[in-house]
C-alpha positions as CSV (number, residue, x, y, z in Angstrom):
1,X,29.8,-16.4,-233.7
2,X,29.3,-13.0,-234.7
3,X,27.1,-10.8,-232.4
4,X,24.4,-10.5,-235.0
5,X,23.7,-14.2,-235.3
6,X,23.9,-14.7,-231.1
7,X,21.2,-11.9,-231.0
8,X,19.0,-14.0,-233.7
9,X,20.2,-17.1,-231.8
10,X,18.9,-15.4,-228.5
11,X,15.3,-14.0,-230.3
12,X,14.7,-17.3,-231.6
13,X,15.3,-19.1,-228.3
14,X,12.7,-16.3,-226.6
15,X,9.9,-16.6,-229.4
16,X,10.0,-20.6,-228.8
17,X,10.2,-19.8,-224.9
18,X,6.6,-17.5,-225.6
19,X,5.3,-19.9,-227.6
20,X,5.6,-22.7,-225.5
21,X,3.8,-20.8,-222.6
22,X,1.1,-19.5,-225.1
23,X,0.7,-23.0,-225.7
24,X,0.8,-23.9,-221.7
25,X,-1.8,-21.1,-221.0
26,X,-4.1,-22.5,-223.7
27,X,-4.0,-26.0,-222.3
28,X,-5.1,-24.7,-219.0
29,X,-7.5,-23.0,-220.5
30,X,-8.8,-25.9,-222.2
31,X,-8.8,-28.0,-218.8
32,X,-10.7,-25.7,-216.7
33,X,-13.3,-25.1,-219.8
34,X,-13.9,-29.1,-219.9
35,X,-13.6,-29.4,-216.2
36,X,-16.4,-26.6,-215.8
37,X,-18.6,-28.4,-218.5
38,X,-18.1,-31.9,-216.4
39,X,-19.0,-30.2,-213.5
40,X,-22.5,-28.7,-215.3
41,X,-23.1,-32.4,-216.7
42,X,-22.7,-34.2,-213.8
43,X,-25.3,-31.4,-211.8
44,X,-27.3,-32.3,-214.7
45,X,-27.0,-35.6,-214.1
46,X,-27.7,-35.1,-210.6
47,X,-31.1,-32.6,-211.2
48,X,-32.6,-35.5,-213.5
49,X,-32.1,-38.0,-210.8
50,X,-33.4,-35.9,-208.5
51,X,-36.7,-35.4,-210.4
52,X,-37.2,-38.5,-211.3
């Protein structure tokens, strides 16, 4: 292969790499987010028992 087209081989391979943890940073994001609004519900949850 010519060098130009390892060096586009090589970018390529690094924008999927950044991508994919992009991606992999979002789903964590995601998970703490419904893990924290869980957490709020089931105090809820708890409070209305509570009152009751």
């Amino acid at each position: 292969m010519k060098e130009e087209e390892i060096k586009k081989e090589e970018q390529g391979i690094k924008k999927i790499e950044e991508e994919d943890i992009e991606e992999e940073i979002e789903e964590e994001e995601k998970e703490k987010i419904m893990e924290e609004i869980e957490k709020e519900i089931k105090e809820g949850i708890e409070v209305e028992e509570k009152e009751r």
